[in-house]
N, C-alpha and C positions, 0 to 999 in steps of 0.2 A: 229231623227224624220223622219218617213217614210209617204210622203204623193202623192195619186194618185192622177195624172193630168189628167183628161179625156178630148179630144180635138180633133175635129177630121182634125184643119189646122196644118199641121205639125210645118210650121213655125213657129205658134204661140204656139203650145205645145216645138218646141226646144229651143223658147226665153223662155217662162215659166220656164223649167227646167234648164237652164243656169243659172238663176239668183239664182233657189232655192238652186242650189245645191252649187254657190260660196257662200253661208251665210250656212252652211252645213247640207244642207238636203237631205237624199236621193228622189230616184223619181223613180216612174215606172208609166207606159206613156199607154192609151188605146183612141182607135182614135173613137170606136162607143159603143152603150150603153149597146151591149151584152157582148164587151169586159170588159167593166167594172165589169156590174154586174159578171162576172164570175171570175177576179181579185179579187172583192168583197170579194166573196166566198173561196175565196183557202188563202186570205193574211190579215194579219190587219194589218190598217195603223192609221197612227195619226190626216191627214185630207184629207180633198177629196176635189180639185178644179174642178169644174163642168160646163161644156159648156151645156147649154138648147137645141142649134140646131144639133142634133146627128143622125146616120146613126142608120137606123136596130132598133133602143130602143129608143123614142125619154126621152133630159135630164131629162124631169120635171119627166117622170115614173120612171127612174134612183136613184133620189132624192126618191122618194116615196118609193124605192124596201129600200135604206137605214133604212129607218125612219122605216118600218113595217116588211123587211122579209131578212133582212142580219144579220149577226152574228155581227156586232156593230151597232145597231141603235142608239145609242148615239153619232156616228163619227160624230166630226165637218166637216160641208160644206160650202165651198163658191164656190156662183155660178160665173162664170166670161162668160157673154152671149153679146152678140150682141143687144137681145129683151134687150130694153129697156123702153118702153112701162111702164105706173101706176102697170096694170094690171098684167103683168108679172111678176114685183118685189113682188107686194105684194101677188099673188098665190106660187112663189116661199118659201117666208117667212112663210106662211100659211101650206106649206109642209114641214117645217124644216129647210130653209137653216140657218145657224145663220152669213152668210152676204153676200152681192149684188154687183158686181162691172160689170160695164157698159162698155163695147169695144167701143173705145180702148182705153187701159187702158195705165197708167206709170210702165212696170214691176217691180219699187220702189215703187210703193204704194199698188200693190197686197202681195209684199215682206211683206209690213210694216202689210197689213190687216191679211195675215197668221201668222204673230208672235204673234197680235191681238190676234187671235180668238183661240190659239194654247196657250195665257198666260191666257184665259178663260177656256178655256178647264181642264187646270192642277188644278183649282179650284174645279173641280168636285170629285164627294166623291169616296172615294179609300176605296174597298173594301166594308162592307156594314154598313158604318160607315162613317155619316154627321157631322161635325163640323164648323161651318160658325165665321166668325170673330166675329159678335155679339154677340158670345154663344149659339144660337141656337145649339141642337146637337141632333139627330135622331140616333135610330140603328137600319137598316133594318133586321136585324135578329131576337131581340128580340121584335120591334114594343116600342122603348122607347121613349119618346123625352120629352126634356126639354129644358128649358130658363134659363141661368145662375144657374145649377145643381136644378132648381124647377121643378119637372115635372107636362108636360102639358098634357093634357088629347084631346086625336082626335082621331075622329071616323076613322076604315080601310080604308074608303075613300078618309078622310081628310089628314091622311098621307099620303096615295100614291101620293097624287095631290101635297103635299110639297115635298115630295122628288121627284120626275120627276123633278119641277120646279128649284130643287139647283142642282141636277144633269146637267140639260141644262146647266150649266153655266154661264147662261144669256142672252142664245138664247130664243128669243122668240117661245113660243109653240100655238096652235091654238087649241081652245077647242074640235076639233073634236080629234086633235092628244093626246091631252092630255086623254080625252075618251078611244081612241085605244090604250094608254100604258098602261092606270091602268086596264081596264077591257076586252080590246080588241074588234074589230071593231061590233062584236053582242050582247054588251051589250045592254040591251034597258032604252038607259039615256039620257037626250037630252042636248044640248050643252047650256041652261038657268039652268039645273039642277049645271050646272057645278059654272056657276055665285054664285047662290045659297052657294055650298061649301066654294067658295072663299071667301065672303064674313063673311061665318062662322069662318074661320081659320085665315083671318086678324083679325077679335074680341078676337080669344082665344090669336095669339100673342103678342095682344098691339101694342107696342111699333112699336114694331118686324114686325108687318105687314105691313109696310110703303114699306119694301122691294120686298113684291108684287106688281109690275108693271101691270097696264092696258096698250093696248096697242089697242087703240080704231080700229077697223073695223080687227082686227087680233086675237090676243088672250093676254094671259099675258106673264110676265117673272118676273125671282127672281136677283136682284140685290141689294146689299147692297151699296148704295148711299150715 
């Protein structure tokens, strides 16, 4: 597992990567948010630990450049900031982080949230091909999905917004982001539009919909509970 530590206190990006790498991860280290995004670019890794207070790029744009204009915008984040403030957390979550830890931290409990977020991660669909433990099973290719080999019938819409959602992993998405991956930031749809869908696609799944998560004043997430 290759994951980038963006950090721009030395000390606390050389403890971060001590610890990662004796549980055997590798690590490459970027101290301001130009370095990153330009690591971004040239490397793919498996997660991205993210300091919000950054030189030259500030973090929260960092996160954002992820989510909308890097070659993985599916890469799991966690932020690990100072700001620890309501506000913070929940704008961060709102851009994609799929988790929050508060300085200063136990570098065993950041350990334990990347193994977390990294055993979520491996849950996400390989190739373009959804198969969920319930039975749920999507195929992005040929636009199929079904409930226990029944197929189920959902509008282009209705599928992208399901698949984005088990893709996450279980990261919560925010209806503006979810907007910007199925149709991209000028689509003209508005994020009640989006309520709407959801609401539609827990009907068609039954049972099955229980697994879309609200996730009050943020957006939703897909986990099977």
């Amino acid at each position: 597992m290759h994951i980038l530590v963006v950090e721009d206190d030395s000390d606390i990006s050389t403890l971060i990567t001590f610890h990662l790498r004796a549980q055997g991860f590798t690590c490459d280290t970027a101290a301001t948010g130009k370095e990153a995004e330009e690591k971004l670019k040239a490397n793919r890794y498996d997660l991205a630990i993210l300091d919000m207070l950054l030189p030259e790029i500030p973090g929260i744009e960092v996160l954002g450049f992820i989510r909308s204009g890097s070659p993985q915008p599916d890469l799991p984040v966690i932020v690990a900031s100072a700001a620890a403030e309501e506000s913070d957390i929940i704008t961060a979550l709102e851009l994609g982080a799929d988790d929050y830890i508060t300085k200063p931290f136990s570098p065993k409990i950041l350990t334990a949230r990347v193994k977390s977020v990294i055993r979520r991660a491996e849950h996400r669909a390989a190739g373009g091909v959804i198969h969920t433990e319930s039975g749920l099973f999507l195929d992005t290719s040929t636009r199929e999905c079904r409930i226990d080999e029944k197929p189920l019938t959902l509008t282009g819409t209705e599928f992208d917004i399901l698949s984005a959602l088990i893709k996450a992993g279980g990261r919560v998405m925010s209806r503006s982001e979810i907007i910007s991956r199925i149709k991209g930031n000028d689509y003209p749809v508005t994020e009640r539009s989006i309520d709407v869908q959801i609401a539609a696609i827990r009907k068609k799944l039954g049972q099955n919909g229980n697994a879309i998560k609200t996730v009050w004043g943020i957006g939703y997430r897909y986990a099977e509970e």
